[in-house]
N, C-alpha and C positions, 0 to 999 in steps of 0.2 A: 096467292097465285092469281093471278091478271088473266080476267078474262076477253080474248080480243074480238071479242064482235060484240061487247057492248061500248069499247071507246072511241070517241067522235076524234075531231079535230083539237080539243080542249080537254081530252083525258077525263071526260065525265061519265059518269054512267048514267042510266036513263031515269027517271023520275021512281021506278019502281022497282028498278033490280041497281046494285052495285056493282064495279067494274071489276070485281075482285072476288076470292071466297078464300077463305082461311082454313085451313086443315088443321088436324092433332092425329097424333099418334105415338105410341107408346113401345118403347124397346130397351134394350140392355145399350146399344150403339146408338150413333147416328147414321152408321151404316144400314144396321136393324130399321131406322127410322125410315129413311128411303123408301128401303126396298115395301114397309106396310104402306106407305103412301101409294105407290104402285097401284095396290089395289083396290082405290079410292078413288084413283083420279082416270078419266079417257085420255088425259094429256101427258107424256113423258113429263119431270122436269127437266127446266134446261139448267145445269147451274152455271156458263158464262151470263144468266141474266139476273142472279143474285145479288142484291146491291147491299146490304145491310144484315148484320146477325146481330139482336139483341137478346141478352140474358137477364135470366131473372138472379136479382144478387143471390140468394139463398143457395143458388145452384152454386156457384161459383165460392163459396165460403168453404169448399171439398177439395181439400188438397189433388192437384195436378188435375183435375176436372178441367178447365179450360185447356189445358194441353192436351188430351184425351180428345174435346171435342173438335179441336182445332185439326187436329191432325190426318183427321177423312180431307177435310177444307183443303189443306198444303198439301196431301198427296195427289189428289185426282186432279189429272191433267186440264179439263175442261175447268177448271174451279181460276177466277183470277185473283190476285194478289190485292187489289184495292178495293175489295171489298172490307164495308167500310163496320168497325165491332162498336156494342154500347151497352152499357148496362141499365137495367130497369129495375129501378124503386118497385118492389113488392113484385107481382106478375111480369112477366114480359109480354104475355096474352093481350095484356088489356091496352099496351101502345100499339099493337097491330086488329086490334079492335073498333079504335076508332077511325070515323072516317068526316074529318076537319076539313074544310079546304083551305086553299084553293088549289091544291094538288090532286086529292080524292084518289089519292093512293096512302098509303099509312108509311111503307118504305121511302117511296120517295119524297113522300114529306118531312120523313126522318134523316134524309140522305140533305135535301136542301137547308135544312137547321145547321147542319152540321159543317155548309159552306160559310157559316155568319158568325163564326171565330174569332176573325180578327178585326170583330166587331164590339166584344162585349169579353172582359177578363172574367167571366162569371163561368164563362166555358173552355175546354182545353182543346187544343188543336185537332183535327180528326186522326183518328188510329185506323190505318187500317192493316190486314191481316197479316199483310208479307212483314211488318215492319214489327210487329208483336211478338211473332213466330220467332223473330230474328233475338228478341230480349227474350226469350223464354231458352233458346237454345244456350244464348249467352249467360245465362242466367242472372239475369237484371232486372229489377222492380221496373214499375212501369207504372202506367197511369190510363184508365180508361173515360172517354165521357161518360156522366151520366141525364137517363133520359125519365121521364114521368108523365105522368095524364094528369089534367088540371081540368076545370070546367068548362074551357074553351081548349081542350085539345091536347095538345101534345106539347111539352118543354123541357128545352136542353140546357141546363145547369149543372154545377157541379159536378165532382170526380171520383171515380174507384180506383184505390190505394192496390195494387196486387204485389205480394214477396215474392223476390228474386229467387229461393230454393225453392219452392212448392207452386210459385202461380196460384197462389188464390190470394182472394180477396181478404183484406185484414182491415181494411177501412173504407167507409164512404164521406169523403167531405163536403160541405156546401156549400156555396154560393162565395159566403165573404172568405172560407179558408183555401176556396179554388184561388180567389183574388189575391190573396196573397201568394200561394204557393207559385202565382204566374208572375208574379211582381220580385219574385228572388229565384228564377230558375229561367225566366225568358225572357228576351233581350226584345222581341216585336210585336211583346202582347200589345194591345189597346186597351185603355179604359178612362172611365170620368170619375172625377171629385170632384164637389162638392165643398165650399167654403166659405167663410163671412168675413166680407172686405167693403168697408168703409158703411157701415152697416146696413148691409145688402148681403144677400145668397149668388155667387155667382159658380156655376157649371162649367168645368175647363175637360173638356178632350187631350187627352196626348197618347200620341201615334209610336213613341219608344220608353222602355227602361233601363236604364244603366243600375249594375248593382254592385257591390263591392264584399263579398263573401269568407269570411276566414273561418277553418274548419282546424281546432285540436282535438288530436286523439292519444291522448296519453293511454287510454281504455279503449280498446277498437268497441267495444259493446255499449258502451257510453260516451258518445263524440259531444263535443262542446264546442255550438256554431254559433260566432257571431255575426252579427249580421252590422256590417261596418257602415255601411252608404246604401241607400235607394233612390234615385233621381228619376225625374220622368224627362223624355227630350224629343222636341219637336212638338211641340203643344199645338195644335192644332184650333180648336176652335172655342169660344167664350158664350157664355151665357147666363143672360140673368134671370134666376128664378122667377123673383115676379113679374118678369116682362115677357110673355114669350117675342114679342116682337125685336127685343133687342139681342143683337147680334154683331160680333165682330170676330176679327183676326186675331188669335190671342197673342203671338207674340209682338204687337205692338200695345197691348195693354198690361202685359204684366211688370211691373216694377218690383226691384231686389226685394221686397218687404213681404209683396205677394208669393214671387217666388218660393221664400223661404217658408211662408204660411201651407202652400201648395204639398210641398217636401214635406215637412212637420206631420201635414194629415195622411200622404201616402203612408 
């Protein structure tokens, strides 16, 4: 909860107090949750100023639990739709715990990570609440980011797996199997490989994926995917490992040979 008479101009708080304080409280609801905070705090909550709900995975491993919690969220009128969901490696506590800058808020540091997407295939596009609500009614798997505390802070990597009938969690994937999963299911990911061309390390950017997917199901329970084609398009930018100073335009450096080395390693 943001405390507003200690932020400046720069959203800091002052050398010996923090701009913020963190609450707990314990109930059967989150309705129940509320209303004990109430008695805690001199401040009402506002919830149109909730920007972020992360969960801790073990919560969320409890059948319809994320539907249950969701649904104070999408009923009360004052609650908005882009608020944005994540899940937390171990505690959820402990990402609105720390206070990293340069934001020196925890939410909103959590909220600006989650602008730098289609920056890095290592993370999944932001989810937020209207559009989850909407696969849970539909009854559709989905896919949550996930968020963790590191020694410098806070980091968004990797993905929670949620089933279509029940809404919980059944997997958490990492880093290289997000990268994959974004590389056959999204057409605007970004991401860099890494390769050895004429014996040098060069680093390629590309800014699209083309994928070419075929799906049999003679067994609806056991479907058998092949995965026919993955190309990257619009490569964007070149670099050489040992040089940071060298730099070029990649699609005037890559020739048919590279290309296909590029292709090979996606």
């Amino acid at each position: 909860m943001v405390l507003p008479n200690t932020l400046s101009s720069s959203e800091r708080g002052t050398a010996t107090q923090k701009n913020y304080i963190n609450l707990t409280s314990t109930g059967e609801s989150i309705f129940a949750h509320f209303r004990m905070i109430a008695k805690k705090i001199s401040r009402p909550l506002l919830f149109p100023h909730i920007q972020v709900i992360i969960f801790s995975e073990e919560v969320l491993r409890t059948p319809y639990m994320l539907q249950h919690i969701l649904d104070v969220y999408t009923r009360n009128e004052a609650m908005r739709r882009n608020i944005r969901l994540f899940v937390a490696k171990g505690h959820a506590a402990h990402i609105l715990a720390q206070n990293a800058g340069p934001e020196y808020l925890p939410a909103k540091y959590v909220w600006i990570l989650s602008e730098h997407t289609q920056k890095n295939a290592h993370m999944i596009e932001k989810k937020r609440i209207g559009d989850i609500h909407s696969k849970i009614i539909e009854k559709k798997s989905f896919f949550l980011p996930v968020v963790f505390r590191t020694k410098q802070g806070v980091e968004l990597s990797g993905s929670a797996l949620f089933k279509d009938t029940d809404n919980r969690l059944v997997a958490m994937l990492n880093a290289q199997d997000t990268t994959a999963l974004q590389y056959m299911t999204s057409s605007k990911v970004r991401g860099i490989v890494t390769v050895p061309m004429n014996k040098q390390r060069i680093t390629y950017e590309f800014h699209r994926v083309h994928q070419r997917i075929e799906l049999d199901m003679p067994n609806p329970k056991h479907p058998k995917v092949d995965i026919c084609e993955i190309r990257w398009k619009n490569c964007g930018d070149a670099f050489l490992s040992s040089s940071p100073t060298f730099h070029e335009t990649a699609p005037a450096s890559i020739s048919k040979r590279n290309e296909k080395t590029i292709t090979n390693t996606i």
